[in-house]
C-alpha positions in Angstrom: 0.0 0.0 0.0 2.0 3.2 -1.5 2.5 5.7 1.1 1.1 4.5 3.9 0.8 5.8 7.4 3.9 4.4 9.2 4.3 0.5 8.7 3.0 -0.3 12.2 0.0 0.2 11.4 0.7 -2.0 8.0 -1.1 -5.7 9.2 -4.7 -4.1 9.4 -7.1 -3.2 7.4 -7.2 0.4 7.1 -4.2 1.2 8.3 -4.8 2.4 12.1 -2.8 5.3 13.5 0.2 3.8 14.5 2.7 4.3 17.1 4.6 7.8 17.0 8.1 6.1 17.2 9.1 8.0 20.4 8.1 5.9 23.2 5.7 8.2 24.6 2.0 7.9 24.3 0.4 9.8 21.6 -2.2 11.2 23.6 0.7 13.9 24.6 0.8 14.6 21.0 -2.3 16.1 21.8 -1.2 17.2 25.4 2.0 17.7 25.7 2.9 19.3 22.3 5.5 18.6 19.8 5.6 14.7 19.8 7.4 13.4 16.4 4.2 12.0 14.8 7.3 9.7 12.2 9.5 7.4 13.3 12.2 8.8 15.1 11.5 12.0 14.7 12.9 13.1 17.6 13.5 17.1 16.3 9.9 18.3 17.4 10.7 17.4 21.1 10.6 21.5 21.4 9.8 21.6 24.9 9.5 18.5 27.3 12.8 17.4 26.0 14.6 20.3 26.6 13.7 20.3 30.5 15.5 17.4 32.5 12.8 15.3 34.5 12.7 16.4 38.3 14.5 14.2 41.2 13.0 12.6 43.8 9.5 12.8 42.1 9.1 8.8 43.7 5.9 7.5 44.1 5.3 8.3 47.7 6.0 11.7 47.2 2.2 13.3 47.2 1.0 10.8 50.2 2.4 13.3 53.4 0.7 15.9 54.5 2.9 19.4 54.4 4.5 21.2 56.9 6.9 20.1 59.3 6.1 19.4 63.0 7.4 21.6 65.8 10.4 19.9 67.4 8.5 20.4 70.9 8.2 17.5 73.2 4.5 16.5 72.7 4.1 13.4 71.1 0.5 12.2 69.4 -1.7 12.3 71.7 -0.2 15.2 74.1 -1.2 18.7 74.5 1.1 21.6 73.1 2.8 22.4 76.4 2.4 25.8 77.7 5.6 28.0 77.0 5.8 32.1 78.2 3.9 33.7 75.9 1.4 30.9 74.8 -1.8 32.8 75.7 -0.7 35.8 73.0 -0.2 33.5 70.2 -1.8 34.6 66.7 -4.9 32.8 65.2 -2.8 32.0 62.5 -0.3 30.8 65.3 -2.5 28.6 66.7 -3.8 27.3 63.5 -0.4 26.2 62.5 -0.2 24.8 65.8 -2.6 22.2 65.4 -1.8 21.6 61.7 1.8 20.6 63.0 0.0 18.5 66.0 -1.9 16.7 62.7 1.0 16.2 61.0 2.7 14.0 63.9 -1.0 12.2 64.2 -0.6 11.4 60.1 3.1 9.9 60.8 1.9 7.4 63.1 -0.8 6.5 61.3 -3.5 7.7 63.6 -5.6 9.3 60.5 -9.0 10.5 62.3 -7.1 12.5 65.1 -5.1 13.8 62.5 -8.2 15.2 60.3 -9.6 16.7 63.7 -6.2 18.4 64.1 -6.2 19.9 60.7 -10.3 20.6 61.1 -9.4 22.8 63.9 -6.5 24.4 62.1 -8.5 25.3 59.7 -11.5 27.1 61.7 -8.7 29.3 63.2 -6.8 29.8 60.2 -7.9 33.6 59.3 -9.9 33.7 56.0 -7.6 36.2 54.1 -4.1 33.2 54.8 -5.6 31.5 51.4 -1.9 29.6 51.2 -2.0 28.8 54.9 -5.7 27.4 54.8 -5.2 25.8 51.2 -2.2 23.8 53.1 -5.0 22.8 55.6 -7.7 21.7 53.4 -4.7 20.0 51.3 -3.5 18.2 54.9 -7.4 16.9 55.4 -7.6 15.5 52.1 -4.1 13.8 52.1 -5.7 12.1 56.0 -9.1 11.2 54.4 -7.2 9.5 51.2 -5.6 7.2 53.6 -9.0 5.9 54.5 -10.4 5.5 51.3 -12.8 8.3 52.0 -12.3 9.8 48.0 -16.1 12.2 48.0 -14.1 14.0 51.4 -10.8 14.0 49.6 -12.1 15.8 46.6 -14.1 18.9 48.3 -11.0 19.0 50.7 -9.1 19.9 47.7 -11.4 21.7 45.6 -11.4 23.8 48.8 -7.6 24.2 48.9 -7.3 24.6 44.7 -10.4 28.1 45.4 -7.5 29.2 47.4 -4.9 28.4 45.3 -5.5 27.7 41.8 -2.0 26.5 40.7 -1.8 24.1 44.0 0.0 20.8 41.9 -0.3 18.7 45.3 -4.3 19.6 46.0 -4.6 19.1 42.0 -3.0 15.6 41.6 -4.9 14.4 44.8 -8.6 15.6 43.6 -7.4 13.4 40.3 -6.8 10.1 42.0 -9.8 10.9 44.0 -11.9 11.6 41.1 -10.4 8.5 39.6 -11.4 6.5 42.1 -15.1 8.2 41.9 -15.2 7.3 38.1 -15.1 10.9 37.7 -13.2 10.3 34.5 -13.6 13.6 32.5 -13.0 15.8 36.1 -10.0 13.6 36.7 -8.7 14.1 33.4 -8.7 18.3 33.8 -7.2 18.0 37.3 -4.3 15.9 36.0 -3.7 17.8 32.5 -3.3 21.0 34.7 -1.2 18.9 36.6 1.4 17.9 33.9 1.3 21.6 32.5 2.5 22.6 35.9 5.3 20.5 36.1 6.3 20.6 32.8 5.8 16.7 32.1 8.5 15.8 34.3 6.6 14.0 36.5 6.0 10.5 35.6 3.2 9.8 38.5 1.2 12.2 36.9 1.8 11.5 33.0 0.7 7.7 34.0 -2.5 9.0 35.3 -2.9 11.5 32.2 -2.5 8.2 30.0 -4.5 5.8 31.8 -7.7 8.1 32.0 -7.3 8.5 28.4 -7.4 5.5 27.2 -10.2 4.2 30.0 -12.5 7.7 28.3 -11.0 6.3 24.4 -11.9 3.2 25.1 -15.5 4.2 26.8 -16.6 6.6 24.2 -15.1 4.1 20.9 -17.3 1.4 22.4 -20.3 3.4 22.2 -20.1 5.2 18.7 -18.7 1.9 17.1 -21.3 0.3 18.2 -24.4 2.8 16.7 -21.9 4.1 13.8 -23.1 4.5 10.1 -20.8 2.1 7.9 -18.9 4.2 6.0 -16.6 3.0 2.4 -13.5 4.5 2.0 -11.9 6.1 -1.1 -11.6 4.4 -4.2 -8.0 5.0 -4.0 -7.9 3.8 -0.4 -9.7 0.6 -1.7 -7.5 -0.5 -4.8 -4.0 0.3 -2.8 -5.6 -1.9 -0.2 -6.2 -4.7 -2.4 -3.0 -4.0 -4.3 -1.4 -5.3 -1.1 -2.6 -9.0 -2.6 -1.5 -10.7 -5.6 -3.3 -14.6 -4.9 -6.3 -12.7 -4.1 -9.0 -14.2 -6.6 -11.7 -12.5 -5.6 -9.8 -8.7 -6.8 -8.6 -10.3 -10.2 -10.8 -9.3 -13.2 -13.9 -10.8 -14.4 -12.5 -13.4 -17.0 -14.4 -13.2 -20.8 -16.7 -16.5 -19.7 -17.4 -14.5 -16.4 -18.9 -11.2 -18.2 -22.5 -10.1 -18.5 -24.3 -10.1 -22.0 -24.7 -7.1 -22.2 -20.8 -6.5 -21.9 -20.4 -9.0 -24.4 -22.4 -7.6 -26.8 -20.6 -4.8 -26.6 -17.1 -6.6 -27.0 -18.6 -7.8 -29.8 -18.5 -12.0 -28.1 -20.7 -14.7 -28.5 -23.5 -13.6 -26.4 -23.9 -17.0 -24.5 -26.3 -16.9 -21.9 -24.8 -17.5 -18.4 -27.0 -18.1 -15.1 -27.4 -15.1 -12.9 -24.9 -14.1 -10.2 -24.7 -12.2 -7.8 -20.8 -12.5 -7.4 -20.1 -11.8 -11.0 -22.6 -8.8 -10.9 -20.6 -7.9 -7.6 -17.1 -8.2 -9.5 -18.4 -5.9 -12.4 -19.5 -3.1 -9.8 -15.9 -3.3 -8.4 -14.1 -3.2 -11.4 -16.5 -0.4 -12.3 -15.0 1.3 -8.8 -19.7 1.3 -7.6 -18.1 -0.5 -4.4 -21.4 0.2 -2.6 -23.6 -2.0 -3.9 -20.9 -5.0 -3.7 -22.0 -6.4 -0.5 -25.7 -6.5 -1.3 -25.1 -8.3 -4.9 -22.6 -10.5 -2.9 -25.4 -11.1 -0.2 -27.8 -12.3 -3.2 -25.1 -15.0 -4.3 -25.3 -16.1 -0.6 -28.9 -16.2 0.0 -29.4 -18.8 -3.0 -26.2 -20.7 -2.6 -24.8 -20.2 -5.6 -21.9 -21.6 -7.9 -19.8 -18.6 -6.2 -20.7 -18.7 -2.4 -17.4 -19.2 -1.0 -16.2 -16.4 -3.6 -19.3 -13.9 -2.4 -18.9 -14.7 1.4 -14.7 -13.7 0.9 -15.9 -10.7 -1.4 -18.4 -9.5 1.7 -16.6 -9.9 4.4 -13.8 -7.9 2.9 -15.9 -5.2 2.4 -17.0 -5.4 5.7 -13.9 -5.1 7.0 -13.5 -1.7 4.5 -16.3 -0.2 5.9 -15.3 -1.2 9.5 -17.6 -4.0 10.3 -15.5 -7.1 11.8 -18.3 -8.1 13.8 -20.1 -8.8 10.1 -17.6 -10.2 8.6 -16.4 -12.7 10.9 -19.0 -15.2 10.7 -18.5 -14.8 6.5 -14.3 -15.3 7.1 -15.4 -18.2 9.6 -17.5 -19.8 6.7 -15.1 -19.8 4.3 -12.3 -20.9 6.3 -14.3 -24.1 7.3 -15.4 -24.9 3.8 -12.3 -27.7 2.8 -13.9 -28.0 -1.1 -13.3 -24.5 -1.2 -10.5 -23.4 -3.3 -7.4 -23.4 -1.0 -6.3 -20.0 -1.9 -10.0 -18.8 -0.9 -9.1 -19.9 2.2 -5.6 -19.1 2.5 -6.8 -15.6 2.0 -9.8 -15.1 4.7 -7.5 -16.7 7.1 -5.2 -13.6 6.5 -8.2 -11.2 6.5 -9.0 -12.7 9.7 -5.3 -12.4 10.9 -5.0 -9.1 10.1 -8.5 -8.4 12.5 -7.3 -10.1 14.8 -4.6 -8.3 15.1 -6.2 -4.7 15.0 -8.5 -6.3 18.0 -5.0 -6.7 19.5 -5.2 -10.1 19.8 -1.6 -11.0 18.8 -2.1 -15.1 19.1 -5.5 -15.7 17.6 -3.6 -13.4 14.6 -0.9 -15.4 14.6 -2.6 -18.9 15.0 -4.5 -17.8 11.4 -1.8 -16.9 9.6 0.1 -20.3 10.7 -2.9 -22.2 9.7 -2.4 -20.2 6.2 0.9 -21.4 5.3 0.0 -24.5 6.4 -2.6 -25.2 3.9 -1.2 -23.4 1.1 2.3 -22.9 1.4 3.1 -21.8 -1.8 0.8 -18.7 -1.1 3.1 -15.6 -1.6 0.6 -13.2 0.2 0.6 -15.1 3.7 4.4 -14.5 4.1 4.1 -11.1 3.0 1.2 -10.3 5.7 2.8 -12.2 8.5 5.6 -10.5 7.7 3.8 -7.5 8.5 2.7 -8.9 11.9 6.2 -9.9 12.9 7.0 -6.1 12.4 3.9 -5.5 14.8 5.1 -7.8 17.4 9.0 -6.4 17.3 9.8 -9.5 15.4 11.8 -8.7 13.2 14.1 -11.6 12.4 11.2 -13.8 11.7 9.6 -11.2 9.5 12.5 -10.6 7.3 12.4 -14.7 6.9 9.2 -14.4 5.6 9.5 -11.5 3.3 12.3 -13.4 2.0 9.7 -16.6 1.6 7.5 -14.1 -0.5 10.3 -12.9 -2.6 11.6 -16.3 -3.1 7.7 -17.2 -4.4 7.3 -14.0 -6.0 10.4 -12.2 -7.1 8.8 -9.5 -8.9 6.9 -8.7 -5.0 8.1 -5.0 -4.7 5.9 -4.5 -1.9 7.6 -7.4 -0.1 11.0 -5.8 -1.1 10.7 -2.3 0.1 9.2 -3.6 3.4 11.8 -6.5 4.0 14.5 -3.4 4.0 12.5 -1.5 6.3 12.1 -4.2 8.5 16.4 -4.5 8.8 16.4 -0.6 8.8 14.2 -0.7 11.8 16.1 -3.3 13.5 19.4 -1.3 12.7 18.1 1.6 14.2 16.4 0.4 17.5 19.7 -2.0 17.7 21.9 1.7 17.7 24.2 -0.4 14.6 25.6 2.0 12.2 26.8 -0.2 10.1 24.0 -2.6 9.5 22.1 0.6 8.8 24.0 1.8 6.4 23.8 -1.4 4.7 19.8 -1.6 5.2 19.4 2.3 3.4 21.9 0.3 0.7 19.0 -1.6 0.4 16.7 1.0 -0.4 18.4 2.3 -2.9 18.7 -1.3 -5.0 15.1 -1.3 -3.9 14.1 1.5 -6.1 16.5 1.0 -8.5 15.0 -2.4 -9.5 11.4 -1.0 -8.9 11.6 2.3 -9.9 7.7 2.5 -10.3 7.3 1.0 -6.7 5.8 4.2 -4.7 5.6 1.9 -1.5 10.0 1.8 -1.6 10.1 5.6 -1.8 7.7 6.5 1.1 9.2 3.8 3.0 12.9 5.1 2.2 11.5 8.7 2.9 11.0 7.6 6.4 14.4 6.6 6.9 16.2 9.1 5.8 13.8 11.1 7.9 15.3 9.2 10.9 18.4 9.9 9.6 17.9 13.9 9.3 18.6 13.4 5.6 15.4 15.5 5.2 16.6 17.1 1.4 16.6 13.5 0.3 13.2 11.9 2.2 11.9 14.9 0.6 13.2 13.8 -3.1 11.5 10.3 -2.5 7.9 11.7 -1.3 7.6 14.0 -4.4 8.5 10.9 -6.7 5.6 8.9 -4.6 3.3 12.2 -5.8 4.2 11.7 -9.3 3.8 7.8 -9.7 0.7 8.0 -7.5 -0.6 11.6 -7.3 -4.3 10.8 -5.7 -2.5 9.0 -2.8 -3.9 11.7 -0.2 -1.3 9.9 2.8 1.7 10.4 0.8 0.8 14.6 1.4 0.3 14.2 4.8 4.0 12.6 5.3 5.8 15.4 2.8 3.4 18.2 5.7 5.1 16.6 8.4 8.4 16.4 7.2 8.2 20.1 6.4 7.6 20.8 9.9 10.4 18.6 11.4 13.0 19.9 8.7 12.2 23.2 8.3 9.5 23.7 11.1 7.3 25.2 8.2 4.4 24.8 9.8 2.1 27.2 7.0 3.7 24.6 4.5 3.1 21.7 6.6 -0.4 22.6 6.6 -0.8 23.4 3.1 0.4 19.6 2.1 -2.0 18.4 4.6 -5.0 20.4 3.3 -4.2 18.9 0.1 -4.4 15.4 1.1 -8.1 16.2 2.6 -8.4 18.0 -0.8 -7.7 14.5 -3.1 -9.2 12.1 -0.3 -11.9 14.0 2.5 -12.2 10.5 3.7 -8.3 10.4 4.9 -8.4 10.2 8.9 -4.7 9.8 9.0 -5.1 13.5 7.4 -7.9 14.7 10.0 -5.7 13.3 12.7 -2.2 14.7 11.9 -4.1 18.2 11.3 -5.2 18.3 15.0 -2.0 17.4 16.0 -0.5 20.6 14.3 -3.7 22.6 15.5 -2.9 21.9 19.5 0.7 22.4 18.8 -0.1 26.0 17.4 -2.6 26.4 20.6 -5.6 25.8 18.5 -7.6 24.0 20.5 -10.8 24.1 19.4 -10.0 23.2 15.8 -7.7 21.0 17.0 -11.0 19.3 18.3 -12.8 19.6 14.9 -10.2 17.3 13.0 -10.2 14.8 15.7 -14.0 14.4 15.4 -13.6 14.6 12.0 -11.0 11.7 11.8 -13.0 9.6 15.1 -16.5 9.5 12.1 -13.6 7.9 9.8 -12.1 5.6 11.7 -12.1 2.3 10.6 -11.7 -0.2 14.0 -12.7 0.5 17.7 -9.5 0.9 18.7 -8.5 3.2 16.1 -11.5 5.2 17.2 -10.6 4.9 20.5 -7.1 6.3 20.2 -8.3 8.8 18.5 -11.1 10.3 21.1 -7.7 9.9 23.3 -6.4 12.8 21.0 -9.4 14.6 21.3 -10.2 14.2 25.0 -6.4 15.0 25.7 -7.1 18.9 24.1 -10.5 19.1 25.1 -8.9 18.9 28.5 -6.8 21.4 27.9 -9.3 24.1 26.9 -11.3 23.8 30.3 -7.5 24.0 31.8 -6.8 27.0 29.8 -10.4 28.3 30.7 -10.2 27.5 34.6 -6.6 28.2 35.8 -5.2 29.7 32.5 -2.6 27.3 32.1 -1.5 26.6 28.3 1.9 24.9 27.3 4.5 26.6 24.8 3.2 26.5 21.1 5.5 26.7 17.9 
């Protein structure tokens, strides 16, 4: 598939948004700002990487109270022992007094005198000391978290964050309590003000951000899967997918014996007449690029059990997968795999269909199980070794996935597809491995790649995003304008050159131009929706930022590309009630 989004994402259908390459989550892309969205693209770490993460931020740190005990003699328990002068202390005096006396009652444990220490301090704290009394409220809290009692945790420190706004402790402690109240949205404010604060440095907090996000992702994908309107992609998104197969028989063209009369008439044939199908009916609407009546003229084929079931069930259930409907077209994949008079490479190719949705269901070993059980029944299949090679790259297998890109070029030696990714699969090993020779050798590679397949846009993008890694950015620039001239309506190939702009020459008007123009050749591209509210919360655009993550969540094509995706969007959202509330906003470019 020329161009793709990054070849994680490869092994499923449609191409999910995958991983940013950086070892940080991609929901602060959206929240933190400046996340490479390539591999490697370490350049646009313009702020969080410039600042060294804070010592000692353990994970006991936020559990004391604050404040430090007066080194008197009383122990927990005692009374402050009267001292000249006692009787003229201050209210605010007194109040830190008994906040000190809580703090000793906390230490040993002795949580409910320690709240009724800090209670006290607090009703002779003066009202104008907002630090002083936010310390309190923030004291109380920190006593009731340690018996679980979250509803008292959270007013405690909404209390303490009206006094003080910017109060990181009172902030991250309303969070957990909020978490533990399945307060998810409050939770996820608190904590987004709370990473702004300390710069992302603190890994406690970032843990939280990421694991509230992907609980709300995974809440709100669930849901608007389940009632969404099945959508087809682009045409052009459909033929690169199926240009991914070459012993696919349900995308090869209708053979002479297979055509309509009316199409023979017209070529001038015998005009034989044929028994009605559904399948070949189906077959003529997709080589006629009408892909949305396939999977009703498939259906008919089906309902009468015709001479091209198998054939129409395969043809469906792809299409259900196109439009984002596994649940439909696993019981059609199921079908088909089961039928042994089937034609074998029917069968071969559902089980790597199936694979593949396995595998975007992130279920690595059901994935792997089919495409085993696919070379196992037709070994001389060159597609299964090409899309388990894919896999292997998924599962940081990358030994075993060279092996069977070799299989597939050893079967199919004219498999450019399987070329270009076989030396992106040693590139990437190279490059996680830190082995400058073996990457030299692998970008060798690249360069035969092309030079056999010059008309292989899949080796240029691929090649772009090495050199990419390797700040050759002149160069990965070269490769993605030849991708635009061998496939010019490939909308992903635009996004890639946008983003490269930004990273080499932090163009960011250019970056967006490219991207525009993507949406422009293909308004169905989400990988184009998403990387556009990336840019938009990186220049502090929040809310439109917001519009091209709903726009890319209606496209998505799997829950849990959907879900990653309201991860984006929940992570800015966040951020404009944080900008709103305590008029916190990170750095933009």
């Amino acid at each position: 598939m020329a161009a793709s989004k990054p070849v994680e994402a490869a092994a499923a259908v449609g191409g999910g948004g995958g991983g940013s390459g950086s070892g940080l989550p991609r929901w602060q892309v959206a929240l933190a700002l400046g996340a490479p969205l390539l591999l490697g693209a370490g350049a646009l770490y313009l702020w969080a990487r410039r600042r060294r993460p804070a010592r000692g931020k353990g994970p006991s740190e936020r559990k004391t109270p604050e404040g430090r005990a007066s080194p008197g003699p009383a122990a927990p328990g005692g009374t402050q022992p009267d001292r000249p002068g006692h009787e003229e202390m201050s209210p605010l005096d007194r109040a830190q007094a008994a906040k000190n006396k809580g703090n000793k009652y906390f230490k040993a444990g002795k949580y409910e005198q320690a709240i009724q220490c800090y209670t006290e301090a607090i009703s002779l704290c003066p009202p104008e000391k907002n630090i002083d009394l936010s310390t309190f409220y923030q004291n109380r809290a920190a006593a009731h978290e340690q018996l679980q009692k979250w509803k008292e945790v959270a007013q405690d420190c909404t209390k303490a964050v009206e006094l003080n706004p910017k109060y990181v402790k009172a902030l991250f402690r309303r969070a957990k309590a909020y978490e533990k109240l399945d307060n998810k949205k409050e939770c996820l404010e608190d904590v987004t003000a709370v990473c702004i604060l300390e710069g992302f440095q603190n890994q406690q907090s970032m843990l939280l951000a990421d694991k509230v996000l992907k609980l709300l992702g995974k809440e709100k994908a669930k849901e608007k899967y389940k009632n969404r309107e099945p959508l087809m992609p682009s045409p052009q998104f459909i033929k690169s997918y199926f240009s991914s197969f070459t012993d696919d028989i349900i995308s090869q063209p209708l053979l002479k014996g297979e055509k309509s009369d009316e199409d023979k008439d017209k070529e001038g044939e015998a005009s034989e007449v044929k028994e009605k199908s559904g399948y070949l009916k189906a077959k003529q609407y997709m080589e006629e690029e009408n892909y949305d009546k396939i999977i009703s003229e498939s259906t008919k084929e089906i309902d009468v059990k015709g001479k091209y079931m198998a054939e129409a069930l395969l043809l469906r259930a792809t299409f259900y997968l196109l439009i984002g409907n596994a649940n439909a077209a696993k019981p059609d994949l199921d079908q088909v795999i089961s039928m042994e008079d089937a034609n074998v490479k029917l069968r071969a190719n559902a089980l790597i269909k199936r694979g593949s949705m396995y595998m975007q269901q992130q279920q690595p070993m059901l994935s792997t199980q089919d495409f085993n059980m696919a070379a196992d029944i037709d070994p001389q299949n060159a597609d299964v070794y090409h899309h388990r090679g894919q896999l292997k790259i998924l599962l940081d297998q990358v030994e075993e996935a060279v092996e069977d890109f070799d299989e597939c070029i050893r079967l199919r030696p004219d498999s450019a597809l399987a070329q270009a990714q076989k030396c992106f699969a040693l590139y990437r090993q190279a490059y996680t491995g830190n082995n400058p020779l073996q990457v030299q050798a692998a970008m060798k590679g690249f360069e035969d790649v092309i030079k056999i397949f010059p008309r292989c846009a899949e080796g240029y993008a691929l090649y772009a995003q090495a050199l990419t890694d390797q700040q050759q950015f002149g160069k990965a620039d070269e490769m993605y304008d030849k991708c635009i001239d061998l496939e010019p309506d490939n909308a992903t190939t635009y996004v890639h050159k946008g983003l490269l702009q930004l990273q080499w020459k932090q163009d960011l008007d250019k970056g967006l131009e490219l991207i525009s123009k993507a949406i422009e050749i293909d308004n169905k591209c989400d990988f184009a929706y998403e990387t556009m509210g990336t840019i938009e919360v990186q220049r502090g655009n929040l809310d439109k930022a917001i519009e091209m993550f709903n726009k890319a969540i209606n496209l998505a094509k799997s829950e849990m590309e959907m879900a990653h995706l309201y991860s984006l969007c929940d992570a800015a959202y966040a951020q404009t009630e944080v900008a709103k509330k305590y008029g916190l906003k990170p750095p933009t470019l």
